[in-house]
C-alpha positions in Angstrom: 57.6 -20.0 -70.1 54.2 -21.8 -70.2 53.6 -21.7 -66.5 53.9 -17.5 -66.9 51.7 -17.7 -69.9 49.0 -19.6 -67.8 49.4 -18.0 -64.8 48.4 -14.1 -66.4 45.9 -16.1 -68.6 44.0 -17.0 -65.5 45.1 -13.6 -63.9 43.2 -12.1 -66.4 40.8 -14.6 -67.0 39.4 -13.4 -63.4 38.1 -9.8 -64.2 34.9 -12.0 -65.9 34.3 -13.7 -63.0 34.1 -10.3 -61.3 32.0 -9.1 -64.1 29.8 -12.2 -64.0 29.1 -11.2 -60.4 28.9 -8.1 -60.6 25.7 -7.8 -62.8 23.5 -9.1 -60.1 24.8 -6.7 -57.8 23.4 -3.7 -60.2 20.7 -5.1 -62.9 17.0 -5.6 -62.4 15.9 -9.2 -62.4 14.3 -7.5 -65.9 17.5 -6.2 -67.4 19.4 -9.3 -65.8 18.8 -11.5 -69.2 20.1 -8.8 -71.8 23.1 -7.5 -69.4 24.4 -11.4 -69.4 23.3 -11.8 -73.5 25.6 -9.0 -74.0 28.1 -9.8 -72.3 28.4 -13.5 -74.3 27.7 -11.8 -77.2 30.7 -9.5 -76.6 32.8 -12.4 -76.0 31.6 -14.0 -79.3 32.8 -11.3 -81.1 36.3 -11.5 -79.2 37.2 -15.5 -80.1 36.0 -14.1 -83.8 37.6 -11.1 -84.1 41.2 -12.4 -82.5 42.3 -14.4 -85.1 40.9 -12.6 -87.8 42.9 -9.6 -86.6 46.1 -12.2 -86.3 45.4 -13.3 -89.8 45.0 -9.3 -91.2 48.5 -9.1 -89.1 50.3 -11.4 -91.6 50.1 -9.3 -94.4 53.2 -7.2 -92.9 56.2 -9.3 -92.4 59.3 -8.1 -90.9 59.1 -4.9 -88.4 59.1 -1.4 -89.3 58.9 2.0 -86.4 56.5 3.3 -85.0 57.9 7.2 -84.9 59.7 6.2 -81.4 63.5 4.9 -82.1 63.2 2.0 -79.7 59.2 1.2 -80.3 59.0 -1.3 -83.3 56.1 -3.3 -84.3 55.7 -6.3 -86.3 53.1 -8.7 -87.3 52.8 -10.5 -83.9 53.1 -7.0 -81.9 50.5 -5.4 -83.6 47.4 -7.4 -82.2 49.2 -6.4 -78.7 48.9 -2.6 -79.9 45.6 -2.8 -81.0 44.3 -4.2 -78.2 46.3 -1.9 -75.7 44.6 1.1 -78.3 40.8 -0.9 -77.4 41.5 -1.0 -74.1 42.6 2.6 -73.4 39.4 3.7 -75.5 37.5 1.4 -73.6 39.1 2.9 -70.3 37.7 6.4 -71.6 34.5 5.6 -71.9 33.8 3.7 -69.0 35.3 7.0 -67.2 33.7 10.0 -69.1 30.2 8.0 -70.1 28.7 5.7 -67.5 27.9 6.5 -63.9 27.7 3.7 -60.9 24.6 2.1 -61.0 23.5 2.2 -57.0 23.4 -1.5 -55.3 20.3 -2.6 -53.7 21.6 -2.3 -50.1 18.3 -4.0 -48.5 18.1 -6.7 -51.0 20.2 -9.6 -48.4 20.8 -11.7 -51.3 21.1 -11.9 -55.3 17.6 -13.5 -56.3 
């Protein structure tokens, strides 16, 4: 079962590569700095936030409905939830919110 944990872990683990490339691709060489400072800085909150979120999660044992008859949640399904809840929300916004930043299509590389 490790060898399908590590294999969608580095699935996964690919859409920051993509990110990490694609800042380049649509930042100013000014706004470069801050785009890649938030981006750590997002991912500083992540490694703090998971297992605190894990730990708040052990204060309800045993698993209880979610209004669905076959949906049930418990306290190592409900980090899972909330972070399909984030990423929908986070889906949203990216949609409704932000607009394509055009690429440079005469710059002939990333300086």
């Amino acid at each position: 079962s490790l060898i399908y944990f590590y294999s969608i872990l580095k699935i996964c683990s690919g859409a920051n590569t993509v990110l990490v490339s694609y800042i380049p691709l649509v930042s100013s060489q000014a706004d470069r700095i801050k785009a890649y400072a938030i981006f750590n800085g997002a991912e500083v909150v992540a490694i703090i936030l998971g297992p605190a979120i894990q730990v708040a999660c052990a204060a309800f044992p045993g698993e209880f409905q979610l209004g669905i008859s076959w949906l049930k949640a418990s306290q190592f399904t409900i980090p899972i939830w909330i972070c399909l809840l984030v990423s929908l929300a986070n889906f949203a916004i990216v949609l409704f919110f932000f607009e394509e930043a055009p690429a440079d299509r005469n710059q002939s590389k990333v300086r």
